[in-house]
N, C-alpha and C positions, 0 to 999 in steps of 0.2 A: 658647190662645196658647202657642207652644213657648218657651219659656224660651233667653235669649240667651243664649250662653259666651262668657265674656270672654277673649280673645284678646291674649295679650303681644305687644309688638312682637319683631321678626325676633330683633334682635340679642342681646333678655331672654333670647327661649326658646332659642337658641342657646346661652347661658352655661347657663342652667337644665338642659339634657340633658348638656350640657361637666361638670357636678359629679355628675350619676348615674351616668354609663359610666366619668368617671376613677376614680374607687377599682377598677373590675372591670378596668381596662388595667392599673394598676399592681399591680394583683398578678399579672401572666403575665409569667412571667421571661424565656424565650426573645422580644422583644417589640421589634423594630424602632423605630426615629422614624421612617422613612418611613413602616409603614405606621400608624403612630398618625399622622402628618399625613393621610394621606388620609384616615379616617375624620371627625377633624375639620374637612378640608376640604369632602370633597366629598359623608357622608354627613348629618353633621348641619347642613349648610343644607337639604338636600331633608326632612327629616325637620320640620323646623322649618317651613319655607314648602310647604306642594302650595299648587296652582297652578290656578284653572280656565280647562278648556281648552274654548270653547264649543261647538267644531265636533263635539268629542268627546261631554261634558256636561260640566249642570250643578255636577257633583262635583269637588271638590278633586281632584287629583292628585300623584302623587311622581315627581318627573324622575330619574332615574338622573344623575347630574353626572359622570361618567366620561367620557372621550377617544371612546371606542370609539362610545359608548353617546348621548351628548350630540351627534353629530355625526345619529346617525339619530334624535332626538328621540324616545326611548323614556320614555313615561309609565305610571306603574298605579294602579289604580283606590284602592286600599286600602295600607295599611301592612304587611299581613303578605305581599302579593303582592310588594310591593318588597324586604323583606326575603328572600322566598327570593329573588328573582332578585338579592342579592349574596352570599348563601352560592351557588348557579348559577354565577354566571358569574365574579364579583368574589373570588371564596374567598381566590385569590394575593396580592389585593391590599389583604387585612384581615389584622387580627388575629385568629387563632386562627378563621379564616374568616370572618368576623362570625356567628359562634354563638353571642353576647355579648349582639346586639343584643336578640334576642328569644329567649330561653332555655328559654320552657316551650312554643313552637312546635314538636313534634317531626314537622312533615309535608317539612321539609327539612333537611338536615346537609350539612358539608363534603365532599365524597367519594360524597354519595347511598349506595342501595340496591342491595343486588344478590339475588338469587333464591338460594336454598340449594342447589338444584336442577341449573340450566340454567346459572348464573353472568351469568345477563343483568343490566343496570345500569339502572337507573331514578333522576332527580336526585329525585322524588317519591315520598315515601310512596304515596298514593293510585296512581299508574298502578302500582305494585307490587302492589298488592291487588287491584288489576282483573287483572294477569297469572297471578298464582296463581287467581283465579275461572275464568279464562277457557278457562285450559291445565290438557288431560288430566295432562301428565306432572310437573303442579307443585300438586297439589291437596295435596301432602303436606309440602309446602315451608314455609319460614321465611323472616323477614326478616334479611339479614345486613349489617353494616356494609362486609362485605371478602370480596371477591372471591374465593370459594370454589375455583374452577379455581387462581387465583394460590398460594391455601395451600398446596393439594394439591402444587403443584411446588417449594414451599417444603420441604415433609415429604421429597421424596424425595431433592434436593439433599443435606438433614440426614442421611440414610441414609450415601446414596452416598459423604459426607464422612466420617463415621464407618468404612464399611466398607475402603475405601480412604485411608486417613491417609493425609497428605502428606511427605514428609519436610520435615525443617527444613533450609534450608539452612546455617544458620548450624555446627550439626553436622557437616557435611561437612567433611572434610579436603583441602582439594586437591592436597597435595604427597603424599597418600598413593595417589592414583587417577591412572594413567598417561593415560587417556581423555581425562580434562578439561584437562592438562597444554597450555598455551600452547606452540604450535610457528610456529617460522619460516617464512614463506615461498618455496618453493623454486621457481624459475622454471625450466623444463626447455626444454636447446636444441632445434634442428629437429634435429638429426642422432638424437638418445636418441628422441624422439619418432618414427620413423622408422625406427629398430632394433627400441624395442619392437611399434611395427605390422606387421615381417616376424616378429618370434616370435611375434606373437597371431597372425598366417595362419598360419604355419607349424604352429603346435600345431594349431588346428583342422582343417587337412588331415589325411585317414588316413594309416596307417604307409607304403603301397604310395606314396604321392605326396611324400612327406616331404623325400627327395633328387633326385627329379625337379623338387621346387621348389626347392632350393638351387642344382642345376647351369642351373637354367631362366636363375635371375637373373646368377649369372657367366658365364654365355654369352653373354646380351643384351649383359652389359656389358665382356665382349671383344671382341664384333662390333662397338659403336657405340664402344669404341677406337680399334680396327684402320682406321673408316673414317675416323674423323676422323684418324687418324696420314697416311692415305693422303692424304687429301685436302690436309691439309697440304706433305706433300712433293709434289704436284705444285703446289700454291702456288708452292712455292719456286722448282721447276725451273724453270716459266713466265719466274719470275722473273729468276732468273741463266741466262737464253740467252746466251751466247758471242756478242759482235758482230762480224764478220767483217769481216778487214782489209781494203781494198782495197792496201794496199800490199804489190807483192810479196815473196815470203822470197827472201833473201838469199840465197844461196848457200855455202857453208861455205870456199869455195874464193875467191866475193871477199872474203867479211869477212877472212878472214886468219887465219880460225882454226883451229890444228890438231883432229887427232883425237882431241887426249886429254882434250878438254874435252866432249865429248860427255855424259857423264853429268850435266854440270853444265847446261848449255844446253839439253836436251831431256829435261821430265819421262818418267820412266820408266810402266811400264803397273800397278808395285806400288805406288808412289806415288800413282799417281791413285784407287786403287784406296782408299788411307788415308785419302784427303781427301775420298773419297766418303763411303766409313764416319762418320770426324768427323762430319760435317755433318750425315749422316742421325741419330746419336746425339745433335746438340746440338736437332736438330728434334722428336728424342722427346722430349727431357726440358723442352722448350719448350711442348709439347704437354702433357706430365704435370702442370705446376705448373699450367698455364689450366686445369687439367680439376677440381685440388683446389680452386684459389679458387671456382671456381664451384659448386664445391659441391651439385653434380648429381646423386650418389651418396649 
């Protein structure tokens, strides 16, 4: 007959595992309360109570009590199976991984295995030892805790940092270096922007084109003068047409006027000739000032 084991209730062997693992929490100094509440929330009831599940077996089981994990009802057979499956998956959300729980298990750790070799990662011992068995190019390989590829770029960083020191910025003098020296803002009009663009063609043209392109552009822009001067004064002319009297002239003989008013009563041909001029010189400079506002040139 097998011998019965006496079995505390939940809430005994709860406290009872509560006074093993507190002295080994209380000594890890970097050591959260959150994750010391999960551990005593959600590890040590499963640890305390497995479960049988019939459809499964006979056998006690350990529920996972996590979010993730409780919702897809994940159970395991044995204690050290559940234990590595919270150093797996749970590591973040323990203390010091839960590497605690079970200390002289060394077929799981926080972080797994990686190959010495190839850098491949393995959360098991065991499928580590099947890879170096299996593979030609890892027959000579070791188990390492840390990712051997990662170091390697660690070394050469350490190099690189070394061979190329950084300056200090603090070092630096700013008022002694004109480069780094804070400058104002200079907003550039259209007209500068617009002279410097005829000196950058101009340069780039050869020497033979150099004043062919200078006289190119004051010619364009005495021709598109001339025509709008032109154009303007026939504006004008259109404009002031002479309206013709129907009432007839006078005769100098009935008005009663002698001939020596004559210069005064009928403009002369120099005269008209003045006030043609005026006109046409108030219509250029009328022309000139529409031509700078606008700003065309």
């Amino acid at each position: 007959m097998p011998k019965k084991l006496f079995k505390l209730p939940i809430n005994l062997e709860i406290e009872r595992l509560k006074r093993i693992y507190k002295p080994t929490l209380e000594s890890f100094q970097d050591n959260s309360v959150e994750l010391q509440n999960n551990f005593y929330k959600l590890v040590l009831p499963s640890l305390a109570n497995p479960r049988v599940v019939k459809e499964i077996s006979n056998i006690p089981r350990y529920f996972c009590l996590f979010e993730s994990c409780k919702a897809a009802q994940k159970s395991f057979a044995s204690k050290q199976k559940y234990v590595q499956h919270l150093q797996i998956q749970h590591d973040q959300e323990l203390p010091k991984g839960g590497s605690f729980i079970s200390p002289n298990d060394k077929s799981t750790q926080p972080g797994g295995f990686c190959c010495s070799n190839c850098g491949h990662h393995y959360c098991r011992r065991e499928h580590l030892n099947n890879h170096i068995k299996t593979n030609v190019h890892s027959k000579n390989a070791s188990v390492m805790h840390e990712n051997p590829l990662v170091l390697k770029e660690i070394e050469v960083e350490k190099r690189l940092a070394i061979e190329y020191y950084p300056i200090d910025s603090k070092k630096v003098n700013i008022n002694e270096n004109d480069s780094v020296e804070p400058k104002e803002p200079y907003l550039r009009s259209s007209k500068e922007n617009l002279n410097d663009n005829l000196v950058k063609k101009e340069d780039k043209l050869p020497i033979s084109k150099k004043s062919n392109f200078v006289s190119e552009k004051v010619n364009s822009f005495v021709q598109k003068l001339t025509s709008y001067v032109s154009m303007m004064t026939q504006d004008s002319k259109s404009n002031s047409v002479p309206i013709k009297s129907k009432v007839k002239k006078r005769s100098l003989m009935s008005s009663g006027l002698s001939d020596d008013n004559d210069d005064d009563c009928i403009p002369t041909k120099e005269s008209r000739e003045d006030s043609y001029i005026d006109r046409e010189d108030e219509i250029l400079i009328n022309v000139l000032t529409k031509w700078e506002k606008s700003n065309k040139f």
